[in-house]
N, CA, C and O atoms as CSV, one atom per row, in Angstrom:
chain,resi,resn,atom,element,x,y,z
A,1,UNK,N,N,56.823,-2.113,60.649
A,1,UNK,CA,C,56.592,-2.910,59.468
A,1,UNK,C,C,55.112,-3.293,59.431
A,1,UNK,O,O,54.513,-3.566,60.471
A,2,UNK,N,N,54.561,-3.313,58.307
A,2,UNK,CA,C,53.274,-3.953,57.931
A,2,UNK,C,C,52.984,-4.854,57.373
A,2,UNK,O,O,53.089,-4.801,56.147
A,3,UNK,N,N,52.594,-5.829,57.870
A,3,UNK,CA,C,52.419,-7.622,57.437
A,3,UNK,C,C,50.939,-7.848,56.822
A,3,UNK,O,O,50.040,-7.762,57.659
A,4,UNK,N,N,50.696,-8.017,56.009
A,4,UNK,CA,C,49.340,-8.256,54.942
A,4,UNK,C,C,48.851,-9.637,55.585
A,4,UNK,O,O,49.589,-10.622,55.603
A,5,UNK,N,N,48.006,-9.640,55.929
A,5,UNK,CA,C,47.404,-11.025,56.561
A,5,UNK,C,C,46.244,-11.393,55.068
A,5,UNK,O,O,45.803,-10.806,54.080
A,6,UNK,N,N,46.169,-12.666,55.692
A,6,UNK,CA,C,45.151,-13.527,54.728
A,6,UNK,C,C,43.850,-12.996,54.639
A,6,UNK,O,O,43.262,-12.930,55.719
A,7,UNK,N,N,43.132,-12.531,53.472
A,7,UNK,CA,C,41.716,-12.055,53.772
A,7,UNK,C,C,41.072,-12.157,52.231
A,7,UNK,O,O,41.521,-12.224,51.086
A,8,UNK,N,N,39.852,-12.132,52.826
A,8,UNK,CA,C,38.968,-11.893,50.879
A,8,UNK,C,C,39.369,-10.652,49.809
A,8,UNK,O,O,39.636,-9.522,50.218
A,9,UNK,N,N,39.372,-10.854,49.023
A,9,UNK,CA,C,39.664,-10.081,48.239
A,9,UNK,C,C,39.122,-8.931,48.508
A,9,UNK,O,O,39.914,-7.989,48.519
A,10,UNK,N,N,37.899,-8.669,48.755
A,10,UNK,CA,C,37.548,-7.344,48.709
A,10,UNK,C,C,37.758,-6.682,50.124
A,10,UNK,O,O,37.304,-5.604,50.506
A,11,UNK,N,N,38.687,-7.728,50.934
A,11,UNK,CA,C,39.435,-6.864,52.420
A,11,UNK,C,C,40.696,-6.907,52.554
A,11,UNK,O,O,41.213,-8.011,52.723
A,12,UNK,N,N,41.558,-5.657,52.511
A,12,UNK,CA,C,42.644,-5.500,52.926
A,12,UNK,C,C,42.919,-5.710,54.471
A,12,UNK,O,O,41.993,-5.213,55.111
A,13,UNK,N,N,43.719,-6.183,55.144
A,13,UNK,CA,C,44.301,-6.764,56.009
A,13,UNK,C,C,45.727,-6.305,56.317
A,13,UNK,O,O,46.510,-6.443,55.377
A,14,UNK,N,N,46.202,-5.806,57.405
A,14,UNK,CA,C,47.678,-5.707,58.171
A,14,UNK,C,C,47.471,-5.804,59.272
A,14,UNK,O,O,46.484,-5.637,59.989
A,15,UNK,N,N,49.305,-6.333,59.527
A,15,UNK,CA,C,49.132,-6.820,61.128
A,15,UNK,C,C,50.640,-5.194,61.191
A,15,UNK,O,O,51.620,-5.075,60.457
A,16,UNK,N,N,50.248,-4.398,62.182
A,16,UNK,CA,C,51.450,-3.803,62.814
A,16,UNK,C,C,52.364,-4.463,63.436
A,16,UNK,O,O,51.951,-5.077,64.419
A,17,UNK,N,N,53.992,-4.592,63.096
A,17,UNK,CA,C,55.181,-4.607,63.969
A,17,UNK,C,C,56.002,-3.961,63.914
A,17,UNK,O,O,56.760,-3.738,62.970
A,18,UNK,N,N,55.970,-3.424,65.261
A,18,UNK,CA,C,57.145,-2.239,65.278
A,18,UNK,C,C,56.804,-0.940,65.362
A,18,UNK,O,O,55.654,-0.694,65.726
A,19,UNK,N,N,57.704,0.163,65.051
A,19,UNK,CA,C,57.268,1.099,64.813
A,19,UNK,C,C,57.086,1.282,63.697
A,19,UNK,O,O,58.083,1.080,63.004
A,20,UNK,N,N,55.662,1.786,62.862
A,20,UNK,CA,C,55.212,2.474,61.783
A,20,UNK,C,C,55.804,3.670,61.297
A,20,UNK,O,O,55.828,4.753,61.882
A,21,UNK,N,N,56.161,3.466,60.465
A,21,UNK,CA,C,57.060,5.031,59.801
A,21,UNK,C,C,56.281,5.015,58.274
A,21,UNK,O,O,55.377,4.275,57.887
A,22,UNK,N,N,57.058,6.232,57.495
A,22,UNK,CA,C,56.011,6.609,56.486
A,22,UNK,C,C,56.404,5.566,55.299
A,22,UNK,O,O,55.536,5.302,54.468
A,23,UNK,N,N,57.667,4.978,55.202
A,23,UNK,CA,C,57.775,4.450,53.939
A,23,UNK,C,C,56.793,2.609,54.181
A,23,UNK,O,O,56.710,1.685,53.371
A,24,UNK,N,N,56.391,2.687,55.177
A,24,UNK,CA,C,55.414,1.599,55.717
A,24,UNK,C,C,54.332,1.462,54.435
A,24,UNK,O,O,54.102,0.593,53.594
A,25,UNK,N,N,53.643,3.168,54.830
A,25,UNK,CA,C,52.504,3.458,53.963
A,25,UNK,C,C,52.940,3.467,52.690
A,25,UNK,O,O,52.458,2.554,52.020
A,26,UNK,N,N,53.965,4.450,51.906
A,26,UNK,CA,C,54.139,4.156,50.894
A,26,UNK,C,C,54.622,2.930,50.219
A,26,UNK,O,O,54.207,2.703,49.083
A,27,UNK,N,N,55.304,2.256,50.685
A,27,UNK,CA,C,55.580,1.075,49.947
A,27,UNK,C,C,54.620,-0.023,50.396
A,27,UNK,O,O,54.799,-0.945,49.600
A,28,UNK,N,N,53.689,-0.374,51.283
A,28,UNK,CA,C,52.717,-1.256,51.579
A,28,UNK,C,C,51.512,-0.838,51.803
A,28,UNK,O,O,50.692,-1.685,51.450
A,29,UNK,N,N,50.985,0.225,52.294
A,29,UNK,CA,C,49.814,0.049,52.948
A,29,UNK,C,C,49.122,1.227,51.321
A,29,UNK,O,O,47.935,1.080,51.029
A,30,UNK,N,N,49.672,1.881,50.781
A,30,UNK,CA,C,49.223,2.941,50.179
A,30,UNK,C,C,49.220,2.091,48.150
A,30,UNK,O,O,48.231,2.388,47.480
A,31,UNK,N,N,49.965,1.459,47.682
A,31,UNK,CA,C,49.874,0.633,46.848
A,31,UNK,C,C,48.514,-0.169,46.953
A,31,UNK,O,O,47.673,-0.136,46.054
A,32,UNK,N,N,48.340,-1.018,48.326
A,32,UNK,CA,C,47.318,-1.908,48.333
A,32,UNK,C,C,46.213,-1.182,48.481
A,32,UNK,O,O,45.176,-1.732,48.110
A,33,UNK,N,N,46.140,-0.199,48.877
A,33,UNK,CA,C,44.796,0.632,49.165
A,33,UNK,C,C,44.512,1.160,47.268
A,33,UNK,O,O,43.550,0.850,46.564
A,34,UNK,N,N,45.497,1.856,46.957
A,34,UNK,CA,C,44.832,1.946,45.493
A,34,UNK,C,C,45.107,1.358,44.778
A,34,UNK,O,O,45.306,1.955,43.720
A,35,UNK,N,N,45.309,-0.024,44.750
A,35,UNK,CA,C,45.084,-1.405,43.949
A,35,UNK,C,C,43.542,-1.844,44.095
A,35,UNK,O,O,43.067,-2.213,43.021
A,36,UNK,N,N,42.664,-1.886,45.179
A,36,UNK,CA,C,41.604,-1.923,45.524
A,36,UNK,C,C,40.807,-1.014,45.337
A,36,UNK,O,O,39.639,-1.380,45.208
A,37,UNK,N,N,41.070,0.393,45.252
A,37,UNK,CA,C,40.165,1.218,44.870
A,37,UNK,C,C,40.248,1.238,43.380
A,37,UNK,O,O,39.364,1.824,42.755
A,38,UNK,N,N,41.176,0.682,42.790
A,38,UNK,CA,C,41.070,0.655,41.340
A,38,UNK,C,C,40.191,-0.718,40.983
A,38,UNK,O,O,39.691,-0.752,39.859
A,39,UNK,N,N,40.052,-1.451,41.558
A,39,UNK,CA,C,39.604,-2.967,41.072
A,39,UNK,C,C,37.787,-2.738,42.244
A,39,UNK,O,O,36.849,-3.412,41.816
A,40,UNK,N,N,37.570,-2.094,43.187
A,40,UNK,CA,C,36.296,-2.269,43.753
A,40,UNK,C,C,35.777,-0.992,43.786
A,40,UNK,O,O,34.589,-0.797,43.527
A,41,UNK,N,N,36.671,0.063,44.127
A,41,UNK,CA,C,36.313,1.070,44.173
A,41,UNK,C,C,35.421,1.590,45.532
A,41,UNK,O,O,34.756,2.619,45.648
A,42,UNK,N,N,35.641,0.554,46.461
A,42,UNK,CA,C,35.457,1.184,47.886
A,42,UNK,C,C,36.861,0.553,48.515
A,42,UNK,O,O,37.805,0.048,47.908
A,43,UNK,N,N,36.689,0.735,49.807
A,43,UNK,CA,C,37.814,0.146,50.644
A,43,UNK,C,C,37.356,-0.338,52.071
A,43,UNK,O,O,36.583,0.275,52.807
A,44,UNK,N,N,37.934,-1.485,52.321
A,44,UNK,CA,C,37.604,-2.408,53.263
A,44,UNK,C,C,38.914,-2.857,54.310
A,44,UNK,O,O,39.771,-3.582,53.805
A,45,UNK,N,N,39.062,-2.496,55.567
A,45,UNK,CA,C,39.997,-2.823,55.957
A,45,UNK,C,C,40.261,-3.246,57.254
A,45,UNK,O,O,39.725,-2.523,58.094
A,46,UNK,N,N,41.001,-4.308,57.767
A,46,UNK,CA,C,41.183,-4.700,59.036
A,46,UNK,C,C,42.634,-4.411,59.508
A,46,UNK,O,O,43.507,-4.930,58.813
A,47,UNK,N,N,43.078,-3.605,60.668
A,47,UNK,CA,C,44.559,-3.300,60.822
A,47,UNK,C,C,44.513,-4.011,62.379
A,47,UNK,O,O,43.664,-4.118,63.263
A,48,UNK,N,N,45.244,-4.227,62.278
A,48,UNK,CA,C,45.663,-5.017,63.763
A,48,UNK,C,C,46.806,-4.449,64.077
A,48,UNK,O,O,47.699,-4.162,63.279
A,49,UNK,N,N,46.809,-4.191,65.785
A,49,UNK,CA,C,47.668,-3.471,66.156
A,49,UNK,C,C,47.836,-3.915,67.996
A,49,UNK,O,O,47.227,-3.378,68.921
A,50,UNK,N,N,48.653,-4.819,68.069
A,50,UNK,CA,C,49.102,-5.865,69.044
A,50,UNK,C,C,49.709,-5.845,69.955
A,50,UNK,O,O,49.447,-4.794,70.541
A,51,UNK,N,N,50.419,-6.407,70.481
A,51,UNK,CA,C,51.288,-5.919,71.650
A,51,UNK,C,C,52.673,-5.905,71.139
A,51,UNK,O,O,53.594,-5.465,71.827
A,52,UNK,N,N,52.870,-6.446,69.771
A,52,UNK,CA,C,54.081,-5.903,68.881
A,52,UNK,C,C,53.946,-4.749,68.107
A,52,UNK,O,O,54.333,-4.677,66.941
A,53,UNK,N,N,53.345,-3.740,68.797
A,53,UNK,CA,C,52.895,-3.168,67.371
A,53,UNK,C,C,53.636,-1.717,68.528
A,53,UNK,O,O,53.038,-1.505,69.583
A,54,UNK,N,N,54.551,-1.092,68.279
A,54,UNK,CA,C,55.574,-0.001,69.291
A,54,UNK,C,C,54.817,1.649,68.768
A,54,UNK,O,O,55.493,2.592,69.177
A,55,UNK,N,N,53.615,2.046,67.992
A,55,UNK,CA,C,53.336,3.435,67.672
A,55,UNK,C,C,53.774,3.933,66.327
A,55,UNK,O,O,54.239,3.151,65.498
A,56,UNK,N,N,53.655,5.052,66.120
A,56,UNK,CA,C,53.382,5.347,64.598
A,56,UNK,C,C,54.820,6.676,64.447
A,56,UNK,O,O,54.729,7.539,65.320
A,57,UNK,N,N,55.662,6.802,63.765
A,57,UNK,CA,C,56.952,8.066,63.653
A,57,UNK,C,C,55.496,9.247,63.565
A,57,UNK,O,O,54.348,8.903,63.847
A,58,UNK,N,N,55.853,10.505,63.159
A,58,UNK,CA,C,55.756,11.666,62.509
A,58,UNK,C,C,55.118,11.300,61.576
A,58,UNK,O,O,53.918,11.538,61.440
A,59,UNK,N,N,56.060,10.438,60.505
A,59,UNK,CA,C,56.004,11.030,58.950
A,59,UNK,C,C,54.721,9.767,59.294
A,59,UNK,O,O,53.698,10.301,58.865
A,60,UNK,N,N,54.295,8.251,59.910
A,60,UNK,CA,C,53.849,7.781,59.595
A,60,UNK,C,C,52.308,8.521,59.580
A,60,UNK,O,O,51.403,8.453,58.748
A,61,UNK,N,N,52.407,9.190,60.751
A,61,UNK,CA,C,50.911,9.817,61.193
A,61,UNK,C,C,50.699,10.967,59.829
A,61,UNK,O,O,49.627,10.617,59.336
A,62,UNK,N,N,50.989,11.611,59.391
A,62,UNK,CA,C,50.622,12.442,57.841
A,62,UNK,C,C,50.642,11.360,57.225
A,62,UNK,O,O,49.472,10.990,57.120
A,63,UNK,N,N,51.347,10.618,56.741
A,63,UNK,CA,C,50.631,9.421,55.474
A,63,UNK,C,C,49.386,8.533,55.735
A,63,UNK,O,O,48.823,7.965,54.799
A,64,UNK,N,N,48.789,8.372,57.538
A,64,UNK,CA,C,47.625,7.919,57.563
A,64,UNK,C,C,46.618,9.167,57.308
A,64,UNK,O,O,45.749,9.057,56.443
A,65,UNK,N,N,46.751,10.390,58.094
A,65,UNK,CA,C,46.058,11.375,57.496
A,65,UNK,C,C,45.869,11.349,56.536
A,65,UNK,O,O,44.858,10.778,56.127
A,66,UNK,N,N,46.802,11.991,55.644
A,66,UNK,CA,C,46.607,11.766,54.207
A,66,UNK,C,C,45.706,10.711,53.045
A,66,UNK,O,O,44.988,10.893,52.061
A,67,UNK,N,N,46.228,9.546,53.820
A,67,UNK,CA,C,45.377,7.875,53.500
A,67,UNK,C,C,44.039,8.202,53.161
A,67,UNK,O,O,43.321,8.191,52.161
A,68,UNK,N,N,43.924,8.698,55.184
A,68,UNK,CA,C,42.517,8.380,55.004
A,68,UNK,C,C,41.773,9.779,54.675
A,68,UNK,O,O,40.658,9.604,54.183
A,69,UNK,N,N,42.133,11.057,54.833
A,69,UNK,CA,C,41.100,11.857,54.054
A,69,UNK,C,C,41.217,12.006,52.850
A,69,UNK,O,O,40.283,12.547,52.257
A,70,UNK,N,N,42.112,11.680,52.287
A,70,UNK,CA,C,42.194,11.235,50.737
A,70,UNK,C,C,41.151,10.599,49.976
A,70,UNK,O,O,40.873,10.717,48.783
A,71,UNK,N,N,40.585,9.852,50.949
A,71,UNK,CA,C,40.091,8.841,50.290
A,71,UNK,C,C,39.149,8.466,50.700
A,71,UNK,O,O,38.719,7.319,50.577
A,72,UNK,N,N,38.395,9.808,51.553
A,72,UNK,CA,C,37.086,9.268,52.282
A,72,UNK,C,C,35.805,8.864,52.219
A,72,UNK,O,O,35.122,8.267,53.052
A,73,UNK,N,N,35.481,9.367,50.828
A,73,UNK,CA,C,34.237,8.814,50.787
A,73,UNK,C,C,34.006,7.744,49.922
A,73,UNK,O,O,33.038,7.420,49.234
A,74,UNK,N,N,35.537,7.086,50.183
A,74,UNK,CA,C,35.639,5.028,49.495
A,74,UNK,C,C,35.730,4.717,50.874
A,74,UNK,O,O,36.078,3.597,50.501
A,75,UNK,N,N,35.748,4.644,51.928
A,75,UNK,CA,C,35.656,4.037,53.137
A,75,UNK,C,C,34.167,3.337,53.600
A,75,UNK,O,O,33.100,3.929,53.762
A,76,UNK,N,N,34.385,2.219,53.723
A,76,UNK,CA,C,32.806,1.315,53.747
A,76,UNK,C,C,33.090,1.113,54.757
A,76,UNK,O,O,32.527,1.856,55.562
A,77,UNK,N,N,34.180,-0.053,55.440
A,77,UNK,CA,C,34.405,-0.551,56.302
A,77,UNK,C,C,35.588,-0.624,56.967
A,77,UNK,O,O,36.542,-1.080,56.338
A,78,UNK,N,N,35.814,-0.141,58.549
A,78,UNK,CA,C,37.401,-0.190,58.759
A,78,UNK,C,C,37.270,-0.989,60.409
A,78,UNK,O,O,36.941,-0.294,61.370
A,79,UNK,N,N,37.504,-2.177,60.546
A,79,UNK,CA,C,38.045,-2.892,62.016
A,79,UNK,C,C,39.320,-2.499,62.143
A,79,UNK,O,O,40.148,-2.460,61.233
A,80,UNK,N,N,39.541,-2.104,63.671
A,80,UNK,CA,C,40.492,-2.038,64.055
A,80,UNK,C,C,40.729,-3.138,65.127
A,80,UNK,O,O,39.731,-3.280,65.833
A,81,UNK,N,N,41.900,-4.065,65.493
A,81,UNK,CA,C,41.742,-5.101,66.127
A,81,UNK,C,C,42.994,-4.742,67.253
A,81,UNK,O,O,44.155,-5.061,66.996
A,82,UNK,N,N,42.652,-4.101,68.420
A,82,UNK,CA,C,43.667,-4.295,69.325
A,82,UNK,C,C,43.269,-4.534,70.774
A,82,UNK,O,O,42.113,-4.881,71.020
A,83,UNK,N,N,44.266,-4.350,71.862
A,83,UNK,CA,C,43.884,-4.534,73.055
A,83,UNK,C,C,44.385,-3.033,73.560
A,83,UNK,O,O,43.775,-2.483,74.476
A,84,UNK,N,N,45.410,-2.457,72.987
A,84,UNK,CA,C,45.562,-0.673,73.227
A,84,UNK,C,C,44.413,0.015,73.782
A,84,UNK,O,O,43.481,0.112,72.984
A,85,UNK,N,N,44.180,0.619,75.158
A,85,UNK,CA,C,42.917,1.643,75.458
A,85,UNK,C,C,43.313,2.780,74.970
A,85,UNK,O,O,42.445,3.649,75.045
A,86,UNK,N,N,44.137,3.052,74.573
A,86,UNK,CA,C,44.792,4.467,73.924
A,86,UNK,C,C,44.022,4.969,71.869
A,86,UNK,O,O,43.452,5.919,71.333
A,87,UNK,N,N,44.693,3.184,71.362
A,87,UNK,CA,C,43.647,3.160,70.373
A,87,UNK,C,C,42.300,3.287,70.249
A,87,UNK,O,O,41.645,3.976,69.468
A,88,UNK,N,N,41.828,2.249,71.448
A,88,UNK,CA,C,40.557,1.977,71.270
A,88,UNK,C,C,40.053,3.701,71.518
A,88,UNK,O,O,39.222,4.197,70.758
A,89,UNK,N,N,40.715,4.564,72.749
A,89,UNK,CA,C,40.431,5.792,72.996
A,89,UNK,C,C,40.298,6.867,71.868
A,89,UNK,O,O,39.511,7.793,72.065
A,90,UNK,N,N,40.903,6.823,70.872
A,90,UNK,CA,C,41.341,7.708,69.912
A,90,UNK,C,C,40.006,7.440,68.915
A,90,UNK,O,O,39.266,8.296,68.431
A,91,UNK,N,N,39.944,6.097,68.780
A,91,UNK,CA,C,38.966,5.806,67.739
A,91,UNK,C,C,37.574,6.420,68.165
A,91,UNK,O,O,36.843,7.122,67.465
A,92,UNK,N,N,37.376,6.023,69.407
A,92,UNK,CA,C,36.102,6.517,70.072
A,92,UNK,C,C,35.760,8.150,69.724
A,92,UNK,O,O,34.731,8.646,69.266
A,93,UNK,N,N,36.990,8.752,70.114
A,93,UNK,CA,C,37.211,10.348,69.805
A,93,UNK,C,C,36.944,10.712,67.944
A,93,UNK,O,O,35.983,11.393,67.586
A,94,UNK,N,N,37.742,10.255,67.152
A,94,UNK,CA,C,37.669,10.481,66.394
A,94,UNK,C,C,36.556,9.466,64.878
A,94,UNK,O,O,36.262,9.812,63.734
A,95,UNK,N,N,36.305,8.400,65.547
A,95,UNK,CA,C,36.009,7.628,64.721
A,95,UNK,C,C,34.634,8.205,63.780
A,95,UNK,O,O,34.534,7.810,62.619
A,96,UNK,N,N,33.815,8.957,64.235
A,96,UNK,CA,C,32.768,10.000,63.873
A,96,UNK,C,C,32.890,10.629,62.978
A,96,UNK,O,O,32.016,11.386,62.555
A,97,UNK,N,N,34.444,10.405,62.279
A,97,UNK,CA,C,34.688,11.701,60.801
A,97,UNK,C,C,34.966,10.740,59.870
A,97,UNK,O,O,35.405,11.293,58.861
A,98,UNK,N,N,34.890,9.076,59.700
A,98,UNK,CA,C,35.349,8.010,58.865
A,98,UNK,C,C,33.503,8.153,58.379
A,98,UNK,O,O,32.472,8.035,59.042
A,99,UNK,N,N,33.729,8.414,57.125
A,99,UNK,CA,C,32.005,8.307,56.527
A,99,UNK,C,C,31.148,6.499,56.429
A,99,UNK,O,O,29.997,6.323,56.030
A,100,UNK,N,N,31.998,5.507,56.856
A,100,UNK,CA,C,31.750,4.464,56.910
A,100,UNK,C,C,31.725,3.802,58.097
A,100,UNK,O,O,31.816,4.507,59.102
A,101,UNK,N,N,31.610,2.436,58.259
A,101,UNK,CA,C,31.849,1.698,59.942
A,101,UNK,C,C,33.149,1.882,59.874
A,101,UNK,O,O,34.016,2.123,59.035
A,102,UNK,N,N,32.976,1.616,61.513
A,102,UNK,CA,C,34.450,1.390,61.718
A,102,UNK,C,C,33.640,0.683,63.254
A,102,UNK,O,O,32.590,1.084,63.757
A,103,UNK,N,N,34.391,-0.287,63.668
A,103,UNK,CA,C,34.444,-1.017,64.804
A,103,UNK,C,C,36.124,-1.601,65.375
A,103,UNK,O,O,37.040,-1.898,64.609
A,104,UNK,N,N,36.180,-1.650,66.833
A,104,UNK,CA,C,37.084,-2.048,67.455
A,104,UNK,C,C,36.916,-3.331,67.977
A,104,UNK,O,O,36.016,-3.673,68.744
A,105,UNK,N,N,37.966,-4.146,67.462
A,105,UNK,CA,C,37.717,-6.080,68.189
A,105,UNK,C,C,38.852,-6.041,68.863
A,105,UNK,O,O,39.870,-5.424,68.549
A,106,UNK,N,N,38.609,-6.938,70.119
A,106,UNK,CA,C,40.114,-7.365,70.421
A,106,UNK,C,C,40.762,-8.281,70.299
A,106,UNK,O,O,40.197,-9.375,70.285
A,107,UNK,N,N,42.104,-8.211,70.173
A,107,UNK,CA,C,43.044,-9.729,70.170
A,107,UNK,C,C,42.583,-10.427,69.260
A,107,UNK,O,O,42.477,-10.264,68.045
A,108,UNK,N,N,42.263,-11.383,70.087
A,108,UNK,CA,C,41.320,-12.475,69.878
A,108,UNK,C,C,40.176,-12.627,68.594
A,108,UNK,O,O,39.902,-13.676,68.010
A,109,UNK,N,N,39.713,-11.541,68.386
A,109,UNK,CA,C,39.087,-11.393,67.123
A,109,UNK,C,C,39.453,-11.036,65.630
A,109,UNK,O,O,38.702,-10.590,64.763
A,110,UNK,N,N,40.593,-11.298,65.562
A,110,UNK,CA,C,40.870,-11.530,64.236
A,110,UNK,C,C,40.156,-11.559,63.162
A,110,UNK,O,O,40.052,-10.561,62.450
A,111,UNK,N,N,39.483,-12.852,62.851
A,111,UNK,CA,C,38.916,-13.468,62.331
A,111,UNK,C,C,37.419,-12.969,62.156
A,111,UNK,O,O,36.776,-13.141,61.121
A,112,UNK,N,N,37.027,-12.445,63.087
A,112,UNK,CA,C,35.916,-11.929,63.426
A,112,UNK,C,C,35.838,-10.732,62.670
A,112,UNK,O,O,34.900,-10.435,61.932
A,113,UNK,N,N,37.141,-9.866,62.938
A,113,UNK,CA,C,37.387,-8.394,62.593
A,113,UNK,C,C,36.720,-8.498,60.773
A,113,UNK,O,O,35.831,-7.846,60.225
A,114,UNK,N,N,37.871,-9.923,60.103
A,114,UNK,CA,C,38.107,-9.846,58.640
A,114,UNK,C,C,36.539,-10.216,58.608
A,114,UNK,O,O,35.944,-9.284,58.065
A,115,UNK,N,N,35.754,-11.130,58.952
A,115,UNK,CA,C,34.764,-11.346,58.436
A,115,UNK,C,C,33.765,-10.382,58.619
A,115,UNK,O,O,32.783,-10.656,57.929
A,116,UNK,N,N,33.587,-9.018,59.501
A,116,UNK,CA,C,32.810,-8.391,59.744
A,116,UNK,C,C,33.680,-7.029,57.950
A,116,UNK,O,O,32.802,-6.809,57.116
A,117,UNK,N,N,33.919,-6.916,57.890
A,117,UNK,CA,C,34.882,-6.179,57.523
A,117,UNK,C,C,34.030,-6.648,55.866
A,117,UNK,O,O,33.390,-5.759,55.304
A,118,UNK,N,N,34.081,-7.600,55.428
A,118,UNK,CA,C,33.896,-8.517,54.584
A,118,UNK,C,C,32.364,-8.630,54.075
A,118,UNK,O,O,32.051,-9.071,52.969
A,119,UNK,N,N,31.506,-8.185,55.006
A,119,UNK,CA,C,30.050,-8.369,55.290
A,119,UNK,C,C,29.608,-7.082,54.574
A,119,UNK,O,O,28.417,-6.776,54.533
């Protein structure tokens, strides 16, 4: 499941629980993304991904693909907020093909994440 946390308007915000599957993206994460690209026309985002947060199905991993090369060159800003070395690992690997920032906070930075995100 994907929980929309509190943030500025021009930052989308989720907290991961559970396992991520695809109707996640379509019914939450993929609405709010082009609600924002219709109203700013970039995209700004903080995902948090916790020690509730159990990994992503199949179908979820093609609807983030999809997400994000869909839509890549609206990507300004993307925090990712976990304590996962697996995430943080992946991002490191791949984070080089997101045409915008992207930074990793942990835990604890929440707040930090949305306001950098925001900047």
């Amino acid at each position: 499941m994907l929980e929309q946390l509190e943030s500025p308007d021009t930052v989308l915000a989720f907290r991961a629980v559970g396992k991520i599957d695809a109707v996640d993206y379509e019914r939450v994460l993929q609405p709010a993304v082009h609600e924002m690209l219709d109203t700013l026309g970039e995209l700004r985002l903080v995902y948090v991904l916790g020690e509730e947060f159990d990994g992503y199905t199949a179908g979820a991993g093609w609807e983030d693909a999809k997400l994000g090369f869909g839509n890549l060159s609206k990507w300004n800003r993307c925090a990712v907020v976990t304590n996962h070395e697996w995430v943080e690992h992946l991002i490191g690997i791949f984070g080089w093909l997101m045409p915008g920032e992207i930074k990793v906070f942990s835990m604890g930075e929440v707040e930090a994440a949305i306001a950098w995100a925001a900047a």
